[in-house]
gemmi code that builds the backbone of each chain (N, CA, C; Angstrom):
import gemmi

chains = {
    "A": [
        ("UNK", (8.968, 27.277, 25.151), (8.336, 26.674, 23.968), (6.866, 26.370, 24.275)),
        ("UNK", (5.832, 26.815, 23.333), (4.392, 26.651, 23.449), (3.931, 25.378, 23.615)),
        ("UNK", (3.163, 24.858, 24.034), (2.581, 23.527, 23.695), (2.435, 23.049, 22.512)),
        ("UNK", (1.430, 23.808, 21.542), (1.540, 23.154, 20.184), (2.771, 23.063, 19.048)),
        ("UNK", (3.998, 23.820, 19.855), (5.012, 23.845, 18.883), (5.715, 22.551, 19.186)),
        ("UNK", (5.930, 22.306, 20.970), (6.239, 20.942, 21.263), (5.933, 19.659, 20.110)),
        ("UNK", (4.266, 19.880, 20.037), (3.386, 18.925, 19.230), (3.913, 18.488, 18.073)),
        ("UNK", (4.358, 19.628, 17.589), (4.607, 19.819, 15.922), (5.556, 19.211, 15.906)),
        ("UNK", (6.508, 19.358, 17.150), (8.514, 18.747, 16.638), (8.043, 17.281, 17.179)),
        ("UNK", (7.107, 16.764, 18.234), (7.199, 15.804, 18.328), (6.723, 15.012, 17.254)),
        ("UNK", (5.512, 15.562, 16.898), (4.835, 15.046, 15.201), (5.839, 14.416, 14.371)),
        ("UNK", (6.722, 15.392, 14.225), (7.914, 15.107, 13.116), (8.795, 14.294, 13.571)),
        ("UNK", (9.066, 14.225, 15.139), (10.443, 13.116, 15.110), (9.681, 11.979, 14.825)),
        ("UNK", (8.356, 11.680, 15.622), (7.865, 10.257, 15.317), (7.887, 9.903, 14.256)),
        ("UNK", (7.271, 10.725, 13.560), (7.059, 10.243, 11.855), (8.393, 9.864, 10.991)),
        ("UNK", (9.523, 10.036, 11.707), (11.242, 10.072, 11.217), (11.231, 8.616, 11.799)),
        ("UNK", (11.316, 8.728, 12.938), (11.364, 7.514, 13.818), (11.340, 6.108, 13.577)),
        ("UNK", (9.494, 6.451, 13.043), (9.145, 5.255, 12.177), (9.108, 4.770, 10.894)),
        ("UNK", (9.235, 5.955, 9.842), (10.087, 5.667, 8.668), (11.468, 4.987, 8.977)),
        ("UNK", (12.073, 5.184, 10.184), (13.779, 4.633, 10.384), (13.378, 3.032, 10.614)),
        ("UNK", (12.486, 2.534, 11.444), (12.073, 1.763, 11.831), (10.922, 0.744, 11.008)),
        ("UNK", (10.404, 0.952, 10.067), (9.766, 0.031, 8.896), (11.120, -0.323, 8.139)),
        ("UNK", (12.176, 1.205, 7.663), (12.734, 0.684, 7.104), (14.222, -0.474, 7.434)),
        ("UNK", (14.050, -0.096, 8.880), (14.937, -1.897, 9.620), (14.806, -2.886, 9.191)),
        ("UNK", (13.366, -3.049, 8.927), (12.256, -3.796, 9.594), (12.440, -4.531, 8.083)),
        ("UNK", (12.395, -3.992, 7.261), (12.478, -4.059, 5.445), (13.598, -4.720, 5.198)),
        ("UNK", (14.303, -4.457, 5.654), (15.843, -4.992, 5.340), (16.339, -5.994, 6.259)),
        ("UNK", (15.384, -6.583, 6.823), (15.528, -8.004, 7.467), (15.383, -9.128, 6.415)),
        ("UNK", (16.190, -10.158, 6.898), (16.266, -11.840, 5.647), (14.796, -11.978, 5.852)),
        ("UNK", (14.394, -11.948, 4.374), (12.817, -12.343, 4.271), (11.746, -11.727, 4.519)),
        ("UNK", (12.434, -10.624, 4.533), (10.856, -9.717, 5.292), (9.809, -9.315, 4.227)),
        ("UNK", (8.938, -9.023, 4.439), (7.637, -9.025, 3.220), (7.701, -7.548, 2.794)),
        ("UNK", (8.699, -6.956, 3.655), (8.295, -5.264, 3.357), (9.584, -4.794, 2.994)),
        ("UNK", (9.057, -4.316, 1.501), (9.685, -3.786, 0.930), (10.788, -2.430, 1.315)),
        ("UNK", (12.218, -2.110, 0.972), (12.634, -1.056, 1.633), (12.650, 0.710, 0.760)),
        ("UNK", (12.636, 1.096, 1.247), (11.524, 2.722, 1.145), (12.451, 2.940, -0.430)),
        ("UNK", (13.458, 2.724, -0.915), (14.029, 2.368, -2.432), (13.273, 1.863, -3.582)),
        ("UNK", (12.839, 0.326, -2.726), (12.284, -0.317, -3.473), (10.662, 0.376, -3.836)),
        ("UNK", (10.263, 0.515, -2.780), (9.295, 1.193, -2.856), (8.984, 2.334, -3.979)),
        ("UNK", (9.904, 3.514, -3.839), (9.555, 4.737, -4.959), (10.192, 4.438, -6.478)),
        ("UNK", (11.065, 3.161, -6.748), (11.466, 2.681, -7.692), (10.042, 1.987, -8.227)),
        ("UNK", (9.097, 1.138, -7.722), (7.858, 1.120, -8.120), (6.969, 2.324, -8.728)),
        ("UNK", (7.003, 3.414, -7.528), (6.568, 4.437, -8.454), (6.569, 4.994, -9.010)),
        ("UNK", (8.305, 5.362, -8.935), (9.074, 6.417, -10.714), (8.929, 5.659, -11.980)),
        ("UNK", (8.308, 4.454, -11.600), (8.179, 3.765, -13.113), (6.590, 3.567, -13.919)),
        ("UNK", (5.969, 4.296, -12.778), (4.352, 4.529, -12.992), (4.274, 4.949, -14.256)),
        ("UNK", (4.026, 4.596, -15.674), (3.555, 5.533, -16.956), (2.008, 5.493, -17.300)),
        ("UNK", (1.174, 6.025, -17.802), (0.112, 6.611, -18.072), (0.786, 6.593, -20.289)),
        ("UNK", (0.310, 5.423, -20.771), (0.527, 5.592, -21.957), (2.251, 5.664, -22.025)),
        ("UNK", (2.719, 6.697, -22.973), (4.157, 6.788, -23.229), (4.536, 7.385, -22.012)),
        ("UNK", (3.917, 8.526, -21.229), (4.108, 9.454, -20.359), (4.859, 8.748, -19.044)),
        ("UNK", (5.833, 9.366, -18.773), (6.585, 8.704, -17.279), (6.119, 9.443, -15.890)),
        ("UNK", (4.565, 9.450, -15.384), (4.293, 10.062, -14.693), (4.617, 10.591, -13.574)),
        ("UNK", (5.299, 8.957, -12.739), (5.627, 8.451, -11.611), (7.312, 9.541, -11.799)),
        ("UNK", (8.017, 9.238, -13.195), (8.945, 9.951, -12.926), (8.973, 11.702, -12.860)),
        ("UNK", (8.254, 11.891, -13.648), (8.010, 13.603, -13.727), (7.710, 14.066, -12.281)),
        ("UNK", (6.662, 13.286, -11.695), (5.862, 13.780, -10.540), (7.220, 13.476, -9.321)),
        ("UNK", (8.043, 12.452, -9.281), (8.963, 12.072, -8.352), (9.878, 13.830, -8.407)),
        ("UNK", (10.850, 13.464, -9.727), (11.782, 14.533, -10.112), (10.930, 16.095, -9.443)),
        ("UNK", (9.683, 16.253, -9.797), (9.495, 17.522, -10.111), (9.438, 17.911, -8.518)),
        ("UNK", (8.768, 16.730, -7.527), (8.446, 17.216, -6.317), (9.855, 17.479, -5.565)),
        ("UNK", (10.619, 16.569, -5.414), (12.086, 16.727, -4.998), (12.957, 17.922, -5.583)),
        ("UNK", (13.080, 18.379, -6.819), (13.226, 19.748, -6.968), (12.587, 20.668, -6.796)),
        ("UNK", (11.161, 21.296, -6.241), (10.509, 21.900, -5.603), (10.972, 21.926, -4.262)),
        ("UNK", (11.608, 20.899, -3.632), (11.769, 20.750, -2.519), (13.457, 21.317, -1.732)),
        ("UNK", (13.983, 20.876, -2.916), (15.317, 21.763, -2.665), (15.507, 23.125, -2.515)),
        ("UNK", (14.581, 23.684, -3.495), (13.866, 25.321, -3.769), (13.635, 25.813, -2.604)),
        ("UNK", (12.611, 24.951, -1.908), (11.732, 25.794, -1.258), (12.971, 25.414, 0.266)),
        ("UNK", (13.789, 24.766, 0.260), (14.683, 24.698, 1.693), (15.252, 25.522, 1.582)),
        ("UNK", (16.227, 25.365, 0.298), (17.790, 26.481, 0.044), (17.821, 27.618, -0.830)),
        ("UNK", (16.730, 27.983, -1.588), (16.589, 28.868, -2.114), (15.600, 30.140, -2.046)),
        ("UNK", (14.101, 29.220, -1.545), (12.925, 30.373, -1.692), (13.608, 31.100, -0.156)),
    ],
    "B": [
        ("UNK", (7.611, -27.792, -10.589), (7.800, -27.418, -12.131), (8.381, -26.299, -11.988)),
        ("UNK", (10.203, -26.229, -12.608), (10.682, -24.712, -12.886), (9.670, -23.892, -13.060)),
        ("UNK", (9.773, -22.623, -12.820), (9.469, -21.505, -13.653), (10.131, -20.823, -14.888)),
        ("UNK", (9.877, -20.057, -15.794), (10.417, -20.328, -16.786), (10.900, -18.608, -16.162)),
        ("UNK", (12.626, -18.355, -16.932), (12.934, -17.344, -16.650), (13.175, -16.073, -17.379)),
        ("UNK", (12.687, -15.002, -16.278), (12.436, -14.055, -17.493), (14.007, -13.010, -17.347)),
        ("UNK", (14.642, -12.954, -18.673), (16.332, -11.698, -18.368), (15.684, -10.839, -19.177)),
        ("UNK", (16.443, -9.892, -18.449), (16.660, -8.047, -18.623), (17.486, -8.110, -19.326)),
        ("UNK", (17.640, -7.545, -20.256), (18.953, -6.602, -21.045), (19.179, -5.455, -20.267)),
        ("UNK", (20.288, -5.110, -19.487), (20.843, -4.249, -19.018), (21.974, -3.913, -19.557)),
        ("UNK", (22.017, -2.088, -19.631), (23.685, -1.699, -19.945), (24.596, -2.170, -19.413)),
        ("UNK", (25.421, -2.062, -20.023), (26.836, -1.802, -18.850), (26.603, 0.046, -18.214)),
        ("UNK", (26.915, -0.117, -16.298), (27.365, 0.845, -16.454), (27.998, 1.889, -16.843)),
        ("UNK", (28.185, 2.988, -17.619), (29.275, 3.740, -17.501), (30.457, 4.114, -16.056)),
        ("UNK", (31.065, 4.655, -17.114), (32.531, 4.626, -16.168), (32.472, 5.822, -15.174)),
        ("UNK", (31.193, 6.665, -15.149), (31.623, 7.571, -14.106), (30.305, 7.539, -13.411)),
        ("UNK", (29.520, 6.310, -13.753), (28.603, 6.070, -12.515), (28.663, 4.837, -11.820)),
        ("UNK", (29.913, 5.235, -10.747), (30.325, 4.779, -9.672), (29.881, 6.049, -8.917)),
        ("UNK", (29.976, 4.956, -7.213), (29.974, 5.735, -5.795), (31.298, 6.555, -5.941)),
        ("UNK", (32.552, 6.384, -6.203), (33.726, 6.432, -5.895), (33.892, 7.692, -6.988)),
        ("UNK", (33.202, 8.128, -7.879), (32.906, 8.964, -8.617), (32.092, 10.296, -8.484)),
        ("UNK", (30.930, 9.822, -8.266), (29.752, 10.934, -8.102), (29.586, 11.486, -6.693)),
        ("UNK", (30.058, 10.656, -5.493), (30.347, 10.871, -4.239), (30.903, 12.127, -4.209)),
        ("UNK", (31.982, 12.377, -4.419), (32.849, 13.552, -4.528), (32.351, 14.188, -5.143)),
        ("UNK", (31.517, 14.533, -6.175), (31.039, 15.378, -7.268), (29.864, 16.372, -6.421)),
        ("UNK", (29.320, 14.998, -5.782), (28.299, 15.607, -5.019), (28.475, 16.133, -3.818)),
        ("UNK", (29.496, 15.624, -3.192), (30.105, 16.609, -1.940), (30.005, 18.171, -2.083)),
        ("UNK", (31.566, 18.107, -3.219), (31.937, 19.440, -4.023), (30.201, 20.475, -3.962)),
        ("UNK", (29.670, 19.733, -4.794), (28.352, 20.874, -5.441), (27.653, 20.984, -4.505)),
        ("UNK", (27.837, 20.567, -3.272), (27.054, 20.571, -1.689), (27.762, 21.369, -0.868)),
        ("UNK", (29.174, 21.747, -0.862), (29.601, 22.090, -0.335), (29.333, 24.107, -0.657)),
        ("UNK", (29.086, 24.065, -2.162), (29.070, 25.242, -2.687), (27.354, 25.582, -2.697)),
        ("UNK", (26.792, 24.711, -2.719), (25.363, 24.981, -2.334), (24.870, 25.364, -0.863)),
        ("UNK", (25.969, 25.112, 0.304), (25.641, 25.724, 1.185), (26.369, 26.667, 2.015)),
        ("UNK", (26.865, 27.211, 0.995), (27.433, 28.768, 0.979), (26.775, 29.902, 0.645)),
        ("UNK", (25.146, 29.373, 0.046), (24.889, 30.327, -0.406), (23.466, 30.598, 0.137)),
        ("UNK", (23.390, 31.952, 0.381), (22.405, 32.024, 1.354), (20.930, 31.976, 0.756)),
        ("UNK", (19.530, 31.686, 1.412), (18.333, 31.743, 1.104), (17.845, 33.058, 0.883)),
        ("UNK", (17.163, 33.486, -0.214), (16.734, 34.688, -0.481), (17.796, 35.316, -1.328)),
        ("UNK", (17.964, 34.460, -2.007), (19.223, 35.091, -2.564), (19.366, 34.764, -4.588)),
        ("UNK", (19.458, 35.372, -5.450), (19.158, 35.048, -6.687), (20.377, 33.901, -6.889)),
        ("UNK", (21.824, 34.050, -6.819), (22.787, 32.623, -6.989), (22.364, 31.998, -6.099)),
        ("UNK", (21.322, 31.711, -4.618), (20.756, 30.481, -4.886), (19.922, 29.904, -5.678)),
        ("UNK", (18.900, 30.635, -5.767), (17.912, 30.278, -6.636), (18.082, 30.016, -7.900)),
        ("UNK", (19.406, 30.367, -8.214), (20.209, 29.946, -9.894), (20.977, 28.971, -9.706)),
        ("UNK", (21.640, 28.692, -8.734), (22.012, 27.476, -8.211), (21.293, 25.988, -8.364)),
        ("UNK", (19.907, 26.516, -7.722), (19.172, 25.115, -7.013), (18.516, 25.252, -8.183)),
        ("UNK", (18.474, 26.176, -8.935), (16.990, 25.803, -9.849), (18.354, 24.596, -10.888)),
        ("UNK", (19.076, 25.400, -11.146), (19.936, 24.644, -12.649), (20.293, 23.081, -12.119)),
        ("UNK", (21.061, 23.101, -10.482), (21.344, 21.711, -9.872), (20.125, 20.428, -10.565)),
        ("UNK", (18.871, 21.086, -9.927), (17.455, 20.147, -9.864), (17.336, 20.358, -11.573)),
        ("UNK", (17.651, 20.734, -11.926), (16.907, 20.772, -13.461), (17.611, 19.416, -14.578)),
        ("UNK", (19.102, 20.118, -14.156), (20.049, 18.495, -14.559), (19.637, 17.848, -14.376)),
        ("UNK", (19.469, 17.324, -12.481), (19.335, 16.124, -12.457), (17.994, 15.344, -13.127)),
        ("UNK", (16.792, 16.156, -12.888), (15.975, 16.118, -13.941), (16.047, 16.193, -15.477)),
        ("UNK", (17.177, 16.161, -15.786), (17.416, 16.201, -17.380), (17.968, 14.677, -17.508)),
        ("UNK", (18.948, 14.055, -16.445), (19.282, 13.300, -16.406), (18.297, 11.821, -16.143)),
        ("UNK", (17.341, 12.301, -14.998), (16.485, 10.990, -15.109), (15.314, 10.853, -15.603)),
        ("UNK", (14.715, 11.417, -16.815), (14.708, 11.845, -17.727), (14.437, 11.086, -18.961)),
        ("UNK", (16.029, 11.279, -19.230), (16.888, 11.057, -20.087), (16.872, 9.843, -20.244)),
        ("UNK", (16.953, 9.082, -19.314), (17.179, 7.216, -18.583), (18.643, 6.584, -19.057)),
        ("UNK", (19.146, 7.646, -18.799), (21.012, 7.613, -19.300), (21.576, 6.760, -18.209)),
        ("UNK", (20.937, 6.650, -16.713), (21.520, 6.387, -15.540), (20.336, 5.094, -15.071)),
        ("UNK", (19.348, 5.186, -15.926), (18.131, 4.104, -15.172), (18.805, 2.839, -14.999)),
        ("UNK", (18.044, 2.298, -13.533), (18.160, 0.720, -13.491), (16.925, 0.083, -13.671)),
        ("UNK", (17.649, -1.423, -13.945), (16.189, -2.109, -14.307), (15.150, -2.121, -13.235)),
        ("UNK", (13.589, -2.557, -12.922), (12.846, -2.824, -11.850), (13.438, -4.411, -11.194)),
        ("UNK", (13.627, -4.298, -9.937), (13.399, -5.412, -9.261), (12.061, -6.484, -8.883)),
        ("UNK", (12.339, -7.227, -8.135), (11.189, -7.956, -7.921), (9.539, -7.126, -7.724)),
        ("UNK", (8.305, -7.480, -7.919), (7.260, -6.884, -7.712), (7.476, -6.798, -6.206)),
        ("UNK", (6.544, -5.705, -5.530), (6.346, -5.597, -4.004), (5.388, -6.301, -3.444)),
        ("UNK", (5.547, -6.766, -1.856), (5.279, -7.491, -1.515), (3.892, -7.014, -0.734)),
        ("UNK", (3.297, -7.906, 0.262), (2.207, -7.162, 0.787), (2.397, -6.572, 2.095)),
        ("UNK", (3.818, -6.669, 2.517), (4.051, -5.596, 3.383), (4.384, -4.147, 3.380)),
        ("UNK", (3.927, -3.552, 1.757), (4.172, -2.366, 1.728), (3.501, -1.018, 2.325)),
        ("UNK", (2.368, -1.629, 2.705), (1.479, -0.988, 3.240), (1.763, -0.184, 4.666)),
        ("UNK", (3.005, -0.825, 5.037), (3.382, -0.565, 6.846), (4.364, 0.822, 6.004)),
        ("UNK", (4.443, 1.100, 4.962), (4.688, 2.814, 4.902), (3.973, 3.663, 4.626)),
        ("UNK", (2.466, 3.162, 5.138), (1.664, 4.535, 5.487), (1.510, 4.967, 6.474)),
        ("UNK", (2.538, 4.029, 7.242), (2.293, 4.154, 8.768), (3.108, 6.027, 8.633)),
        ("UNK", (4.728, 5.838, 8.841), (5.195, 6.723, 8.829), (4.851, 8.097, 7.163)),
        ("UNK", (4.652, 7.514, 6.503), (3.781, 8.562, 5.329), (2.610, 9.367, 5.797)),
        ("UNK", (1.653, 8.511, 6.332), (0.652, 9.230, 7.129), (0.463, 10.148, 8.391)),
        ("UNK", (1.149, 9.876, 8.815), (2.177, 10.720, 10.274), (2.388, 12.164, 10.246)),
        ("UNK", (3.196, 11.613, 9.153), (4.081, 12.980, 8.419), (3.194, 14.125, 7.836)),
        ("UNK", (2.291, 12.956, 6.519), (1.171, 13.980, 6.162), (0.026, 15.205, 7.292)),
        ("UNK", (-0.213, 13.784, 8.298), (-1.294, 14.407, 9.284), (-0.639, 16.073, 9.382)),
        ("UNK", (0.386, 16.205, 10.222), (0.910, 16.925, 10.866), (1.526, 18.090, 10.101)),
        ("UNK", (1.960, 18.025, 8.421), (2.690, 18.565, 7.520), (1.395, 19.844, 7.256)),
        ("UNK", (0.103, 18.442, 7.286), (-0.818, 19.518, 6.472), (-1.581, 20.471, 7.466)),
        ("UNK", (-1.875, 19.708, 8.670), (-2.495, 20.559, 9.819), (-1.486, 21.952, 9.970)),
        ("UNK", (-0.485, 21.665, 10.321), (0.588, 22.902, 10.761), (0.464, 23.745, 9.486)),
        ("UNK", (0.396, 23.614, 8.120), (0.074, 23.928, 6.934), (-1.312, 25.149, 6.731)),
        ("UNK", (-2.262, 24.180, 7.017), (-3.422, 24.740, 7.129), (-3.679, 25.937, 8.548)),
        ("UNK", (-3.431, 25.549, 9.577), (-3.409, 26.737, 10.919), (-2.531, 27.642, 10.430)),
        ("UNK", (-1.203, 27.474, 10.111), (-0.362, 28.481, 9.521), (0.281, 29.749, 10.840)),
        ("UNK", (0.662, 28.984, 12.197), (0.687, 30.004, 12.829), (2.380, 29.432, 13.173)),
        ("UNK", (3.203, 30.541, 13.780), (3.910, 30.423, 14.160), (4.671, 29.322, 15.392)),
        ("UNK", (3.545, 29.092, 15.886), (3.495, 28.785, 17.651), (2.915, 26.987, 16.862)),
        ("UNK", (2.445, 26.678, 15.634), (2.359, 25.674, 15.146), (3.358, 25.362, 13.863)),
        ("UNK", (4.033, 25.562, 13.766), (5.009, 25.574, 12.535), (5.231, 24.394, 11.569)),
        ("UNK", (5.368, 24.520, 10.175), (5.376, 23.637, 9.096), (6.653, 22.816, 9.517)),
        ("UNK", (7.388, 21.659, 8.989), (8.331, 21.507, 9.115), (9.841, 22.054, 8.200)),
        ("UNK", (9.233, 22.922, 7.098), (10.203, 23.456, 6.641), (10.589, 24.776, 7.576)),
        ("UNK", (9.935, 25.676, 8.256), (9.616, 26.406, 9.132), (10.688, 25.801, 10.365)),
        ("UNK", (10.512, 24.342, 10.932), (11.320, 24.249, 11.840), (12.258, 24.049, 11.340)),
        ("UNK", (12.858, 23.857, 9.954), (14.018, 23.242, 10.005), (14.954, 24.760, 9.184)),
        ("UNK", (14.070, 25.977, 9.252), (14.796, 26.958, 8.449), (16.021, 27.525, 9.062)),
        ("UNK", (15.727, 27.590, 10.856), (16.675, 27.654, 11.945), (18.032, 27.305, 11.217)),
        ("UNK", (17.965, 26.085, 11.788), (19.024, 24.520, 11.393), (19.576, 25.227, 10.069)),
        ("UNK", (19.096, 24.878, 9.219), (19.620, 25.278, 7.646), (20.519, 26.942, 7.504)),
        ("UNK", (20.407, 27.763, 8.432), (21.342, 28.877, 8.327), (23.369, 29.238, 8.388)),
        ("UNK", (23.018, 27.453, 9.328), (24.366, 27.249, 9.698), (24.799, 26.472, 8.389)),
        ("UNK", (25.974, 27.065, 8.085), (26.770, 26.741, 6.542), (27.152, 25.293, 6.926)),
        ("UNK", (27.338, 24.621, 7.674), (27.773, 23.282, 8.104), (26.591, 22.999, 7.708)),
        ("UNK", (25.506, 22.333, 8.117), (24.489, 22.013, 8.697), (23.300, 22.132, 7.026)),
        ("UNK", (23.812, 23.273, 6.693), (22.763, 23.795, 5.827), (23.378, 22.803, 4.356)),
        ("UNK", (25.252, 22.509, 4.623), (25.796, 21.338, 3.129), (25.667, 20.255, 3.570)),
        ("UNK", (25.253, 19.765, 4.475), (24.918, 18.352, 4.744), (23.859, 18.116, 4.608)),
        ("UNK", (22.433, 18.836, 4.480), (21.257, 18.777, 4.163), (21.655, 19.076, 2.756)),
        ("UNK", (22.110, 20.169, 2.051), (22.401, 20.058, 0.492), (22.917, 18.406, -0.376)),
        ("UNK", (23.739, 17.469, 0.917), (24.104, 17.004, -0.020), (23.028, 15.820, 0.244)),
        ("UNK", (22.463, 15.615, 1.206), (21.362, 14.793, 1.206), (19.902, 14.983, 0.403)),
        ("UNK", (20.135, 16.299, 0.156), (18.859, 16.417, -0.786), (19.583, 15.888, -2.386)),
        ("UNK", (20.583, 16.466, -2.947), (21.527, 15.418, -3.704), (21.724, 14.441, -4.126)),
        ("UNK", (22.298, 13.721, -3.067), (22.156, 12.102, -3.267), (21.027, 11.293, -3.224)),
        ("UNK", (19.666, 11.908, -2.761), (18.663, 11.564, -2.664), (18.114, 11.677, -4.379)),
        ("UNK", (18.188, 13.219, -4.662), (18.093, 12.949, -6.256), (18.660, 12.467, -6.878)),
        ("UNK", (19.888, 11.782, -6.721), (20.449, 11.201, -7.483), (20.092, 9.729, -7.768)),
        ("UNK", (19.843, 9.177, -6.399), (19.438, 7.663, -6.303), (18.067, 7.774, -6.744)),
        ("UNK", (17.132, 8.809, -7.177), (15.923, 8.676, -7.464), (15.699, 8.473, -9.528)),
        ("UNK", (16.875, 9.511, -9.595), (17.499, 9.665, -10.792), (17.875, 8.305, -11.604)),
        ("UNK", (18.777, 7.510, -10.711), (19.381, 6.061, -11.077), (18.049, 5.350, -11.118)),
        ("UNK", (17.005, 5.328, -9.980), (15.715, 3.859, -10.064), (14.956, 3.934, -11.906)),
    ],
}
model = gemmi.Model(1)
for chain_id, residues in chains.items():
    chain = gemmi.Chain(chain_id)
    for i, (resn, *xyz) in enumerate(residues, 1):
        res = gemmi.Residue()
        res.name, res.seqid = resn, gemmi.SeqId(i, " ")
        for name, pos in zip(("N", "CA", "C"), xyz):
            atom = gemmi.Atom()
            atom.name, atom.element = name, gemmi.Element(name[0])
            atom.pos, atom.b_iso = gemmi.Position(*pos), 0.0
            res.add_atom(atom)
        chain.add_residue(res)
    model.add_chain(chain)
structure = gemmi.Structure()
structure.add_model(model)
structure.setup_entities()
């Protein structure tokens, strides 16, 4: 395995790692930080006028995303 | 001095959005979603119609819950891991080489195995689904 491919998988576990780890951290009695739920439930409710932005843009990226794993 | 309190009108759930319900539903359609191989038109008729429901569904706000409390000022400690992710998503993105790979790239391996490939189906799933319900 190359060096920069090392980089890349290590890139990604950390970044897993510590998403696992804020979201502990969130779900402690009293903690100020919100858990990664609460969080995108703030933003699927983003509207711009009547428009549900937060939800279109949530939905649309997560089905792009299924696409591009199991289908493209 | 109380605060004065503010209620939601909330539905009643319906009767088939329970865990004990959609759990299984979503197994099932995970299980058949990763039977089917990439590059392939019944996937791509698959995943497109799956994602489109569920997008019809939240949507719809047939399944919405109310908002909870406002967020606090510790939300900020998820740019820690958001930013991480981005750095590295977009660099490997932008070089575009093999020997630097995207993370869909590393994980295309992984995803061939029919085990492996419905347990990521059903997590992409339930993930839309709970995004579906907020």
């Amino acid at each position: 395995m190359s060096l920069t491919r090392a980089i890349a998988i290590a890139g990604f576990v950390v970044a897993i790692i510590a998403c696992a780890v804020v979201e502990v951290l969130a779900r402690r009695k009293d903690s100020t930080i919100p858990t990664l739920g609460e969080v995108c439930a703030h933003a699927i409710a983003y509207e711009v006028g009547r428009v549900p932005i937060g939800r279109i843009g949530f939905f649309g990226f997560w089905w792009w995303l299924g696409w591009h794993l199991f289908a493209r | 001095m109380e605060q004065p309190r503010t209620e939601v009108a909330v539905d009643a759930p319906r009767g088939w959005d329970r865990a004990v319900v959609t759990m299984p539903v979503l197994a099932f359609l995970s299980l058949i979603g990763g039977q089917l191989p990439s590059y392939t038109t019944r996937a791509n008729v698959y995943t497109i119609c799956l994602g489109g429901s569920m997008v019809w569904l939240g949507l719809s706000g047939r399944v919405r819950r109310p908002l909870l409390a406002p967020l606090g000022p510790g939300t900020a400690w998820w740019l820690l891991p958001i930013g991480i992710f981005g750095v590295f998503e977009g660099s490997t993105f932008l070089l575009g080489t093999p020997e630097y790979p995207t993370f869909s790239r590393l994980a295309d391996p992984l995803l061939e195995d029919e085990l492996v490939r419905s347990a990521a189906y059903f997590a992409w799933l339930t993930t839309f689904w709970a995004l579906v319900r907020r």
